[in-house]
C-alpha positions as CSV (number, residue, x, y, z in Angstrom):
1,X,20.7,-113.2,78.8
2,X,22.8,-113.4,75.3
3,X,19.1,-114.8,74.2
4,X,17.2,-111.3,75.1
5,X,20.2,-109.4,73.2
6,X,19.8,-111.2,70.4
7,X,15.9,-110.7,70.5
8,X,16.9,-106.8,70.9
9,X,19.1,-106.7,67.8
10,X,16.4,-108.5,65.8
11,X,13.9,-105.9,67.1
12,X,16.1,-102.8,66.2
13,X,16.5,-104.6,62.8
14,X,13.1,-104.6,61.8
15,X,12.2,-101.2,63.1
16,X,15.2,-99.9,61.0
17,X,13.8,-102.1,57.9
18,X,10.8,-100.7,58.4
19,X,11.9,-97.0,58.7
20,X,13.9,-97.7,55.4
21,X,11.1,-98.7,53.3
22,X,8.6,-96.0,55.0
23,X,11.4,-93.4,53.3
24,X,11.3,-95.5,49.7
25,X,7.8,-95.6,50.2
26,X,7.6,-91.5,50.6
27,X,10.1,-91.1,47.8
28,X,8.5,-93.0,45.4
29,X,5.0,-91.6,46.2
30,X,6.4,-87.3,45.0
31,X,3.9,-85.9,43.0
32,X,4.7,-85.8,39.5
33,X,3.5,-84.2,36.0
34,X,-0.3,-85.5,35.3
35,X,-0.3,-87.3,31.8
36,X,3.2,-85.3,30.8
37,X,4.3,-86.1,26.9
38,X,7.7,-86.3,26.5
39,X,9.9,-83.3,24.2
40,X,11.3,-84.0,20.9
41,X,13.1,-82.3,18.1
42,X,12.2,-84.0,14.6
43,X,12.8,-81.9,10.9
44,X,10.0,-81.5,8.9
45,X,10.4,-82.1,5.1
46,X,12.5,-78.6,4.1
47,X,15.0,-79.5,7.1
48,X,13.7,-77.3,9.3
49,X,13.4,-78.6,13.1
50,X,10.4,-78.5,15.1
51,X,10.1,-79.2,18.7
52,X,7.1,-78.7,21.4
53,X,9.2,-76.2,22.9
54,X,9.2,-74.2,19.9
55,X,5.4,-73.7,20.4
56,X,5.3,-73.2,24.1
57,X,3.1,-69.9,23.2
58,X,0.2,-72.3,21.8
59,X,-2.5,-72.7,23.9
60,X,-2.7,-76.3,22.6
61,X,-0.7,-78.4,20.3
62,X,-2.3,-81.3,17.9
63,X,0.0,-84.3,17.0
64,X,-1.4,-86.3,14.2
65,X,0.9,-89.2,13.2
66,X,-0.2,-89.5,9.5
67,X,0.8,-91.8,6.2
68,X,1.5,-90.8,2.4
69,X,0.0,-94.7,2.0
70,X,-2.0,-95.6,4.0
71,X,-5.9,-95.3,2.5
72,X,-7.4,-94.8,5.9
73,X,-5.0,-91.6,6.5
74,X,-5.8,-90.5,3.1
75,X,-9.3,-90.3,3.9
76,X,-8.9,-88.2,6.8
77,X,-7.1,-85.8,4.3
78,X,-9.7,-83.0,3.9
79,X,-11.0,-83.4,7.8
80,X,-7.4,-82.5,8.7
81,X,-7.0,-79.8,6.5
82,X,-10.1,-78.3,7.2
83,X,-9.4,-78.8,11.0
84,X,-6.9,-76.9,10.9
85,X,-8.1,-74.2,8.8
86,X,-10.7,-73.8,11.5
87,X,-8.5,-73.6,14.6
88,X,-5.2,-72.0,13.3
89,X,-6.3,-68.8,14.6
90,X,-7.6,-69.8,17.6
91,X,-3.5,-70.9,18.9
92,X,-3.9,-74.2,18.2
93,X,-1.0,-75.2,16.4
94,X,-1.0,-78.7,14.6
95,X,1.6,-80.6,13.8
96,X,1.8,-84.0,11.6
97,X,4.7,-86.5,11.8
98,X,5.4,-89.3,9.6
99,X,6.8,-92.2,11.4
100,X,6.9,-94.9,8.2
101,X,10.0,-96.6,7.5
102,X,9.2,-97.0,3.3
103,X,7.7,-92.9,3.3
104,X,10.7,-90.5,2.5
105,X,10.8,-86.6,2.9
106,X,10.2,-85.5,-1.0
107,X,7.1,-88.1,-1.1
108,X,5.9,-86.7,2.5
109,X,6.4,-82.5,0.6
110,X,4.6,-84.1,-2.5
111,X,1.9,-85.7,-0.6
112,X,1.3,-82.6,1.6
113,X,0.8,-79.9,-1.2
114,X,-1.2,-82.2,-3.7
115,X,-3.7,-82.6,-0.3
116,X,-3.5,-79.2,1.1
117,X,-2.0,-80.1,4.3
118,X,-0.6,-76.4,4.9
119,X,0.8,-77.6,8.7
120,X,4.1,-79.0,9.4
121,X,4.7,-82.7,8.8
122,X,7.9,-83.9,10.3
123,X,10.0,-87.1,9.8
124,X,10.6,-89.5,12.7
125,X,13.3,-91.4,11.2
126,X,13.4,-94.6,12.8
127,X,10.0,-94.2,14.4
128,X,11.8,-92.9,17.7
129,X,9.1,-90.7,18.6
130,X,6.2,-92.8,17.4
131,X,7.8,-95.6,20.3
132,X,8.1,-93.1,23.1
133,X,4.4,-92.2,22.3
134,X,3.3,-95.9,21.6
135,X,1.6,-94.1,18.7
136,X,0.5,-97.9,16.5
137,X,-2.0,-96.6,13.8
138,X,-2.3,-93.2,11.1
139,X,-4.1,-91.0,11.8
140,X,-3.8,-91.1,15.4
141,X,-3.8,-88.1,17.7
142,X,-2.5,-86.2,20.6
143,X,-3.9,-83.4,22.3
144,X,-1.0,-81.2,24.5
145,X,-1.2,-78.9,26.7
146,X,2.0,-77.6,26.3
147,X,1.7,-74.8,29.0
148,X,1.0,-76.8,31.8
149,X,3.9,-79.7,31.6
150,X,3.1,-81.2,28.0
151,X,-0.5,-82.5,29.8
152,X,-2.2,-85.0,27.1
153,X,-6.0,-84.1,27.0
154,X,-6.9,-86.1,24.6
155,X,-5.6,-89.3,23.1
156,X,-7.1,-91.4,20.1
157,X,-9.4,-90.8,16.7
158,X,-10.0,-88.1,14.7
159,X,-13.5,-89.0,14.6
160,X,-15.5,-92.3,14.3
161,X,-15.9,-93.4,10.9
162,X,-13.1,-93.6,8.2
163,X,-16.4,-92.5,5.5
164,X,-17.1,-89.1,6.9
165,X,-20.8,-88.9,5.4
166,X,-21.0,-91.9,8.4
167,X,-19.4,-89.6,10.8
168,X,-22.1,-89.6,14.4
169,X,-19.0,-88.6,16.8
170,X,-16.6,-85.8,15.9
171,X,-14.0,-86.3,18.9
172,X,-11.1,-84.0,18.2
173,X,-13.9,-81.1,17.1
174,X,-15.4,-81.9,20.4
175,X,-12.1,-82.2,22.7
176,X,-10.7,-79.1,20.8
177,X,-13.9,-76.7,21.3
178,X,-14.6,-77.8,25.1
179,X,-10.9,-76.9,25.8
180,X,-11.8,-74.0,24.2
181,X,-14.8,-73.1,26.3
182,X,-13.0,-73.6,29.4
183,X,-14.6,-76.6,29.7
184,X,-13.3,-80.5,30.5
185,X,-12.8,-82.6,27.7
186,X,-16.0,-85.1,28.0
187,X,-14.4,-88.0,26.1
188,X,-9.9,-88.0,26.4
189,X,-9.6,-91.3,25.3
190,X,-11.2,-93.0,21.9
191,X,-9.4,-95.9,19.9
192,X,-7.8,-95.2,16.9
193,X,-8.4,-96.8,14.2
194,X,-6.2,-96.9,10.8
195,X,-2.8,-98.9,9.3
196,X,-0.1,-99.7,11.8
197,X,2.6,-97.6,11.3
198,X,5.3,-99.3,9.4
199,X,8.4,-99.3,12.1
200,X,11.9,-100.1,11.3
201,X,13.0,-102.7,13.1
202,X,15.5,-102.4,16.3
203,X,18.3,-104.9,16.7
């Protein structure tokens, strides 16, 4: 007798077990944000802040995590400037950020005019931002969709080859103008390619 109760009480323990981790199991399995990027709020180099709220009226944003140093970055100069030239009017709103310990605000402003990079370039002091994005090289870049939940659409190179009369595979052009057609970005992920962002060190 005492040995079927104790069979019972096992029983009833594993069906409650199992209930348990049927609940963690539903909890765990809630539908959340596809690809979501996280907020920030860095200053660019006048002090003014910038956050992707701010720009919640975009129809896209373009992160490009960029170097005053760095000779791949600099070679990308012109392609960014002229990038955003062409797709500043369409509500595309680009935005640079400097995540190198060594690369201060007045070199960042001096770098930016003598280049024509006419966007905002903001300082990620301590490469906080560049960590939550596990953004490694400059350039590297981020496509949002910062209407629908911060969605990234595309993630990687500007294009592939740092010599752009080598240039067979323009992948931001491409990315930005099939969002713009209403179409799916063919290609959302490329590697990029460039120097490894020079982080400060975290104790």
């Amino acid at each position: 007798m005492l040995k079927k109760i104790y069979v019972y009480i096992v029983a009833a323990a594993v069906i409650l077990a199992l209930g348990a981790g049927g609940a963690i199991s539903l909890q765990a399995a809630e539908p959340t944000a596809k690809n979501k990027t996280p907020d920030f709020k860095l200053s660019d180099f006048n002090g003014k802040s910038h956050s992707l709220a701010d720009y919640s009226d975009s129809r896209l944003v373009v992160i490009i995590y960029v170097s005053t140093r760095c000779p791949v970055s600099n070679a990308y100069n012109k392609r960014m400037a002229d990038l955003y030239r062409e797709f500043k009017d369409k509500n595309i709103t680009f935005i640079g950020i400097n995540a190198n310990k060594m690369e201060g605000t007045e070199e960042i402003k001096e770098h930016a005019h003598k280049n024509g990079l006419s966007f905002p370039i903001l300082k990620d002091v301590n490469n906080v931002v560049a960590d939550r994005y596990s953004a490694s090289v400059t350039p590297e870049v981020y496509v949002l969709n910062v209407k629908k939940d911060r969605e990234l659409l595309y993630h990687g190179r500007i294009d592939d080859s740092r010599r752009e009369d080598q240039v067979t595979s323009r992948d931001l052009y491409n990315a930005l103008t099939e969002i713009l057609s209403r179409k799916p970005v063919s290609v959302t992920k490329t590697k990029a390619f460039g120097c490894s962002i020079k982080r400060v060190k975290k104790v």
